[in-house]
N, C-alpha and C positions, 0 to 999 in steps of 0.2 A: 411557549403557550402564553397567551393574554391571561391575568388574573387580576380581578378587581377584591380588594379586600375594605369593608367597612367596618367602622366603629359605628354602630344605633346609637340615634342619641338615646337617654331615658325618657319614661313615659311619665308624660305633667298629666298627676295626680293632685284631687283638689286638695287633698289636705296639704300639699306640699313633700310631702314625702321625697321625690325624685322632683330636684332642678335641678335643669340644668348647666346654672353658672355652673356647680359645685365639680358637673364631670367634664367640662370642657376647659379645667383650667390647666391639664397634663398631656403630654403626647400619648396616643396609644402605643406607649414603648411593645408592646408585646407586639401589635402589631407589626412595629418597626424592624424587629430582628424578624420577624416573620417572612416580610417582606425584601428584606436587604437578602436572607439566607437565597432566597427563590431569586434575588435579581443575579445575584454571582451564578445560581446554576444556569445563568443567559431565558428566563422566563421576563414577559413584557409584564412591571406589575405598577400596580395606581392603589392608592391607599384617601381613604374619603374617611372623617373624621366628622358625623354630620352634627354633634352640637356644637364644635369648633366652628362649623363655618354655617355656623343657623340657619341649614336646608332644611324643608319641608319636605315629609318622605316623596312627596312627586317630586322635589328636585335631586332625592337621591336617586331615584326609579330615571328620570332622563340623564342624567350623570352615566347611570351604567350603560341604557340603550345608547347613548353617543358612544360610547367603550366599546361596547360588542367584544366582551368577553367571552374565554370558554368555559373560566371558573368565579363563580362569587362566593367568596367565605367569610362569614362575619363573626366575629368576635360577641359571646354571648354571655350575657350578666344578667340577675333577675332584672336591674334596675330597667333595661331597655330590651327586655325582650318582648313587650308590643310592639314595639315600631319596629323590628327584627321581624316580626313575624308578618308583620302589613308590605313587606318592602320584599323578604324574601318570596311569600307567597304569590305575587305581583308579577316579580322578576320570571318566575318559573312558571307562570301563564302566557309569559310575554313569549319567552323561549323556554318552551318544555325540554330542549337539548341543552340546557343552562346546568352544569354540574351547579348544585348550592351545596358547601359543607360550614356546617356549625363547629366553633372552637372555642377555647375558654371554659372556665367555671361550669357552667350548665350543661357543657356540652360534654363535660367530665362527668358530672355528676351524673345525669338524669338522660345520657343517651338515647336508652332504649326508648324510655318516654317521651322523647321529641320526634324519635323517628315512628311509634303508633299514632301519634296523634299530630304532626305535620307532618301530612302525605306527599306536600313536596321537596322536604328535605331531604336528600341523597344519602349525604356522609356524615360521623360525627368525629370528628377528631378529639381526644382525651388525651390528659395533661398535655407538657411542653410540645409546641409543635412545630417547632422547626422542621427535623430528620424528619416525623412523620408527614407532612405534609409534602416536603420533597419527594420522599417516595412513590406518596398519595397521583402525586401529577404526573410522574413517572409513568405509572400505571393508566393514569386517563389515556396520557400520548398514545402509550401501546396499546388500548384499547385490552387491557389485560387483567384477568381479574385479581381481586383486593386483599387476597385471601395470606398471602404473606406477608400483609403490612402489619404489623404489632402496632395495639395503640388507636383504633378505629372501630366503630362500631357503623355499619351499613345495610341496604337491602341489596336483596339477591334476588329474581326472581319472586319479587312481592315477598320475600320470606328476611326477617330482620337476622343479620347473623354479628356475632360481638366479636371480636377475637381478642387475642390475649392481651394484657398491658405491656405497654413498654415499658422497658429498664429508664428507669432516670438517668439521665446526661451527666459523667462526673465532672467530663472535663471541659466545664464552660468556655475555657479559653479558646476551646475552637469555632465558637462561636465569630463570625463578624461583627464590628459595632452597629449599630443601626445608623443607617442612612437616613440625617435629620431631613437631607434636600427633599426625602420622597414626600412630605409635606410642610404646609408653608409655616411661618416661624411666628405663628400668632398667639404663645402661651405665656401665660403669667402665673406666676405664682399665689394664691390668691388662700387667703383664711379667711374664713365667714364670707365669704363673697366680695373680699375686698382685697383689689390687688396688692400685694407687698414684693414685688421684684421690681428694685430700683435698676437692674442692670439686663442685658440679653441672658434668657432663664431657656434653661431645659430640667431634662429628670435622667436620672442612668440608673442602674440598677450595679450593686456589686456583687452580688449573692441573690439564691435562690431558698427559699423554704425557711421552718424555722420548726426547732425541736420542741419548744415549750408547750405545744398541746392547750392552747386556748379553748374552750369548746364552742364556742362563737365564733371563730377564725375560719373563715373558707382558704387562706391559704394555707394554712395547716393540712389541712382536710386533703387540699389540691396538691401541696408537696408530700403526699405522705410521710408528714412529719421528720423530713430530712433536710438538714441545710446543707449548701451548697454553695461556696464561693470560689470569685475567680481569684488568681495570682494574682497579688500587689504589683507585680512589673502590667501588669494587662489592665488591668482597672486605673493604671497611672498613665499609660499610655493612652486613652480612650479621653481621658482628665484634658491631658497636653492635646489630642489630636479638637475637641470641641474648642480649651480656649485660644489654637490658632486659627478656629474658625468663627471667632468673634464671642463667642458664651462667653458670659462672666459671674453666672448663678446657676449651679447644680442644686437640684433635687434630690436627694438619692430616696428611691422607692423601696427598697429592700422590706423584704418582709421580720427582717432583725439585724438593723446595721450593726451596732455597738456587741453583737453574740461576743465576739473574739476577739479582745481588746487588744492581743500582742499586733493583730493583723491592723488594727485602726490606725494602732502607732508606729509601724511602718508604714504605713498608706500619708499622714499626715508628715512623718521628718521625708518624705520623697516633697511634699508638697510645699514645707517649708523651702526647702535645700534649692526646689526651682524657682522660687517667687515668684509664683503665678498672681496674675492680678485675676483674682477668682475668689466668690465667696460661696458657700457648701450650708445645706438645710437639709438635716434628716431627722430619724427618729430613734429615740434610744431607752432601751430596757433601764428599768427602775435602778436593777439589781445587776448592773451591767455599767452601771455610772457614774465611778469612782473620782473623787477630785481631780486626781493625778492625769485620768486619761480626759477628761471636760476641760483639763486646762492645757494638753497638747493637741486637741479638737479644736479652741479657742486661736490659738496660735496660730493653725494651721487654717484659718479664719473662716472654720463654723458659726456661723452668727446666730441660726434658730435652729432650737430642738424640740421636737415634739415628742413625749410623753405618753403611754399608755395607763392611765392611773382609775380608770374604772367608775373606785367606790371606795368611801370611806368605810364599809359594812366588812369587817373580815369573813363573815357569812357569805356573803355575796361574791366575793375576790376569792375564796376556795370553792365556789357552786362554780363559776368559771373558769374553775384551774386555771388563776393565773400566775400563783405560784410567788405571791406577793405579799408586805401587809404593806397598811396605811404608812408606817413608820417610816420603810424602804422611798415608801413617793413623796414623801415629805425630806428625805435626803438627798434625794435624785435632786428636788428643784433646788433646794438650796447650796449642791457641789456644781448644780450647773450657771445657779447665780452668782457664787465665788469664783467661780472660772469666768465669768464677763458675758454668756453667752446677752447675746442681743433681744433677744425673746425667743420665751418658753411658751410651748403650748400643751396641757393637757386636756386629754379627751376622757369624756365620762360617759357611762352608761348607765338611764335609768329608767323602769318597772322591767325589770324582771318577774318571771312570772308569779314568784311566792314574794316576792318583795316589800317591806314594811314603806306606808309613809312616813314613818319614820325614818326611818333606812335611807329611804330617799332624801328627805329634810336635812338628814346628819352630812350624805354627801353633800348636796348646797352649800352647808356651812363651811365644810371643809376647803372648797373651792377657794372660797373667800376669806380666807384663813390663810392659803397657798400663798405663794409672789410666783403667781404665773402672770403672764401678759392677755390669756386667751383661753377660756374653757370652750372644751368643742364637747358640748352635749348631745347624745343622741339619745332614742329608746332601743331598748335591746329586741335587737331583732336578730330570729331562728331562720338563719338562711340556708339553703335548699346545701345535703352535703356535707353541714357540721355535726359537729359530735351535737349540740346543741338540740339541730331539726332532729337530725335522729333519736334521739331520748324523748324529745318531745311526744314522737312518733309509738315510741316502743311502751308510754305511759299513757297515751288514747289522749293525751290533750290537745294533739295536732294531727288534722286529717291528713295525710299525707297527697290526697289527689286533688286536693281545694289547694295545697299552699307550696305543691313544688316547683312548680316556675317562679313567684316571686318571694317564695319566705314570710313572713309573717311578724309583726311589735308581737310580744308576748303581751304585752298589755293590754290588746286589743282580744284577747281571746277568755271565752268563756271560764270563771273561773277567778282571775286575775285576781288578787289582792286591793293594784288599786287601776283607778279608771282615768283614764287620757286627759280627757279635759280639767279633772283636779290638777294630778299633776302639773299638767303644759301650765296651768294658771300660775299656779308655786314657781316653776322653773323661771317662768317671765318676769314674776317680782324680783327673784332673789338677781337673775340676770340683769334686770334694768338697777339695782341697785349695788353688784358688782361694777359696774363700770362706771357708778356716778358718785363711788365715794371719794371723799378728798385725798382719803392716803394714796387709795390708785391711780386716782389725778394726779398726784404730788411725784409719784413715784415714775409715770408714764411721762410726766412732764422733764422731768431730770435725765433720766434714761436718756431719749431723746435730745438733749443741748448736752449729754455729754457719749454722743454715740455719731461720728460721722455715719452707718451704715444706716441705724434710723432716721438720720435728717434728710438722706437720700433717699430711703423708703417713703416717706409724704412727702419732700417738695418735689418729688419727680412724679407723683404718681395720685396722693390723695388730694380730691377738687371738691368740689363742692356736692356735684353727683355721688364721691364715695362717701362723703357726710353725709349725706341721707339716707346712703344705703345700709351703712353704719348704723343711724338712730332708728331704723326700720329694723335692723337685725335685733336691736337691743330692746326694744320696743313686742318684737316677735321673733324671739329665737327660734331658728327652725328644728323641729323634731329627727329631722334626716338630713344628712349632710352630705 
């Protein structure tokens, strides 16, 4: 069977909320095993990734009519689900025999509600969808109905019918790697908008879900709070089979790499032991980031870690179960700065909905306080699914039929403690005067003349375009990343 799968770009909103440098700088890995799983069952499949290659949804719309597919399935996030919605609805006026099945986040969450309210959405597939999408095609071939596929929510006879979930996947490892060929190799690794992969970059994933119960976390929500990892011999072999195909900078996307530090440090003496010419960028729990195991990461030539550090408010860091204090992120950077990582990035979240400007002001200071290389600021936003939207939902502060497609800034909603444009103002100061102090200068600058991986990160990569895009970010940090 022909299957055309998309990544939507997001939808440019004026306040900036959704650009799309920010989501076109990763493969759609999900897609990828998606796709790879359907190409071994002998299915013809094509994977279009439209803000990676800056179509226009008419140039996604004639992409597919050249295809003449039997299936289009798109990967759906609030971030791009207008231009999902302009493209699928389009598709299925073009050819009303056009299966369209919805997958991902939204399509987990809020089923029922996309199949009342787009009438030409067919299918919705929920959580992981490798098996079930196999099946799913299975079923189109034989023209047979859907009723024992676990994991899909559909219509029937104009009548919407849900069936039951499916069991989560224990054993990754039967998974296939994803097949990087089935699109073109145009990623970079990129923070703030600003390329930093000096070498050929992709992303893998080693693990699935995460225990911690964020309440702002849609992966959370979307693993029913279960982690899931693959075997160290699988996840090593998948290492070795990219860098004989030229990579020499992994991503790892994991939604909690560092969970299981015995697994890290076998994962890292595999990668010492082969001397890979490869260097590794992921993210690592606060309270998961012990010297001991940053300085066999380091060795094992992780060069950037990224941080989830919130908020300096311990108020604010237990309203989000994240199971942390300020103390813990304040140890995390400086065992990952003894250990040599090459740059740290922390990310913050700020107006919450009962949130003091103070609260907020105190995180600013803290930033800068930090020896990070990179704060990655957003506003805390209640996305469609979390424990978060749902509380929101269950205390009348968010209307659940206004803000389930794309989630909502708590800031922006009635009520708020404080309001957007104060804030954004603060954030801009304290940002254009983080990155213009002399100690961070001094500090950035030495890193740098004494870090080959940094000196290859700028002279291979930042020009004078990314200097401006640079003093624009710093100038105007964006609110959504």
């Amino acid at each position: 069977m022909k299957i055309n799968l998309i990544n939507a770009a997001p939808s440019k909103i004026k306040d900036g909320q959704f650009e799309t440098l920010f989501y076109a700088s990763a493969p759609p890995l999900g897609l990828l095993y998606l796709a790879t799983y359907l190409k071994d069952k002998g299915h013809k499949i094509s994977i279009l990734d439209q803000a990676a290659v800056n179509y226009e949804n008419s140039d996604v719309i004639d992409w597919v009519k050249k295809a003449d597919p039997d299936v289009v399935g798109f990967s759906v996030i609030c971030a791009s689900i207008d231009n999902t919605k302009i493209i699928s609805k389009t598709l299925k006026s073009w050819n009303p025999n056009l299966k369209i099945i919805f997958g991902n986040y939204l399509s987990t969450f809020y089923a029922r509600k996309i199949l009342e309210n787009y009438d030409w959405v067919d299918i919705c597939v929920r959580g992981d969808g490798e098996m079930i999408f196999s099946e799913l095609i299975e079923k189109i071939e034989l023209n047979n109905d859907f009723n024992e596929v676990d994991g899909i929510t559909y219509k029937y006879n104009s009548k919407i019918r849900e069936n039951q979930n499916r069991r989560l996947l224990k054993n990754l490892d039967i998974l296939p790697f994803p097949d990087r060929k089935l699109i073109p190799n145009i990623y970079k690794n990129r923070i703030g908008g600003i390329d930093v992969s000096p070498r050929k970059f992709t992303t893998m994933v080693s693990s699935r879900g995460c225990p911690f119960g964020c309440n702002f976390c849609a992966c959370t929500a979307f693993s029913q709070g279960v982690w899931r990892t693959r075997s160290v011999n699988n996840i090593f072999e998948e290492i070795c089979e990219l860098s004989n195909q030229g990579f020499q900078e992994i991503l790892f996307v994991d939604d909690n790499f560092t969970l299981n530090m015995k697994r890290i440090v076998e994962l890292c003496n595999k990668i010492m032991k082969e001397k890979l010419d490869m260097v590794f960028v992921c993210d690592g729990r606060v309270n998961n980031s012990s010297i001991n195991l940053l300085r066999t990461m380091k060795k094992a030539k992780f060069e950037i870690i990224m941080f989830g550090l919130e908020s300096s408010s311990q108020r604010m860091l237990d309203f989000y179960n994240k199971r942390i204090t300020p103390q813990m992120s304040k140890t995390a950077v400086k065992n990952a700065r003894k250990a040599g990582f090459k740059m740290i990035v922390g990310s913050f979240m700020i107006g919450g909905f009962d949130e003091t400007y103070t609260e907020a002001i105190n995180t600013l200071r803290f930033i800068s306080k930090l020896d990070i290389d990179f704060p990655h600021i957003i506003f805390t936003r209640a996305l469609p699914g979390t424990q978060l939207f749902n509380s929101m939902i269950q205390k009348n502060i968010i209307d659940e039929n206004q803000y389930w497609e794309r989630g909502v800034d708590l800031i922006d909603l009635p009520g708020a403690k404080m309001k957007r444009d104060v804030i954004f103002k603060i954030i801009k100061e304290q940002f254009h005067l983080n990155f213009f102090r002399p100690k961070y200068l001094v500090k950035a600058l030495l890193r740098t003349l004494t870090s080959k991986y940094r000196q290859e990160m700028f002279s291979s990569h930042l020009n004078f375009r990314d200097i401006d895009k640079f003093i624009k970010l710093i100038n105007n940090p964006p609110d959504l990343f």
